[in-house]
C-alpha positions in Angstrom: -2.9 -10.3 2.7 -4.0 -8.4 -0.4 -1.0 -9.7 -2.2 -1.9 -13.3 -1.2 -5.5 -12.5 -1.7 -4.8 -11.2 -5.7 -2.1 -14.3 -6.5 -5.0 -16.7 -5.4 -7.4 -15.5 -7.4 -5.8 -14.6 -10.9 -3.2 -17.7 -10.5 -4.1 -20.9 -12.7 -0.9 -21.9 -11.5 -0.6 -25.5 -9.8 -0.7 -25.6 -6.0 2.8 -26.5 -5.7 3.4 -23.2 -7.4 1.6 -20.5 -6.2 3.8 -19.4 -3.7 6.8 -19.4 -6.2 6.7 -15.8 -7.6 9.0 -17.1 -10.5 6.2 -18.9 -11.6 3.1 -16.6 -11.5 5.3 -14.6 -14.3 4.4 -17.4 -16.6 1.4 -17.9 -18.9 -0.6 -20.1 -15.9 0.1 -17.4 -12.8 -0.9 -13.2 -13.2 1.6 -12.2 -15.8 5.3 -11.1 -16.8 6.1 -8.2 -15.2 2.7 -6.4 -14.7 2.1 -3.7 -12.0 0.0 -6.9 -9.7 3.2 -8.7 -10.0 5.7 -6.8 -8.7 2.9 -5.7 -5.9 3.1 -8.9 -4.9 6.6 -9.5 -4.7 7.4 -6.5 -3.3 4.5 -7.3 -0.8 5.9 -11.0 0.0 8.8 -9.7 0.1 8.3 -7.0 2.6 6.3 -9.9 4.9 9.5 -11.9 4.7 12.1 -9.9 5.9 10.2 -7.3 7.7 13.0 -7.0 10.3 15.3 -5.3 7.7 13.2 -3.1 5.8 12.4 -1.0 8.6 15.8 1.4 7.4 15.2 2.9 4.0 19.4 2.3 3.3 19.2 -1.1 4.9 16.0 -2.0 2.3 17.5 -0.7 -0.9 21.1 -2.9 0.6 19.3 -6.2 1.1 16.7 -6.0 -2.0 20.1 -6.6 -3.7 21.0 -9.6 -2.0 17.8 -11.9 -1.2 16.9 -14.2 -4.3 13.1 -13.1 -3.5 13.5 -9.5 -3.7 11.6 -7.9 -7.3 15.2 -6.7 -8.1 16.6 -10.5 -8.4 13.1 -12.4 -9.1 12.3 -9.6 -12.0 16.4 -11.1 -13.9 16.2 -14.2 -15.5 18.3 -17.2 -14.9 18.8 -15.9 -11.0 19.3 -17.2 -8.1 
């Protein structure tokens, strides 16, 4: 919740876009790269695929596979 709570309230973003972390990295959402950023992706992404990351190998395997993992959403031009 605090990662939802902190994208809603820096986020100028349009409501179409706030959940896309992709675009809070740009000039309208909480900025490229900053330490709130990749809270909240890790955070989401933790949320989202809770199942998996309860094994510290199986977490560091599937960060490199999901498209919303920091690893993939931090690259540009990913999937």
């Amino acid at each position: 919740m605090e990662a939802k709570k902190l994208l809603y309230r820096k986020s100028k973003c349009h409501t179409l876009d706030r959940e896309n972390m992709r675009a809070q990295r740009d000039d309208c959402g909480i900025g490229d790269y900053t330490d709130e950023w990749r809270f909240a992706v890790d955070k989401w992404f933790n949320v989202t695929h809770w199942p998996y990351i309860q094994d510290n190998q199986i977490y560091h395997c599937v960060q490199k596979f999901f498209s919303d993992s920091y690893i993939n959403e931090s690259l540009d031009g990913s999937i």
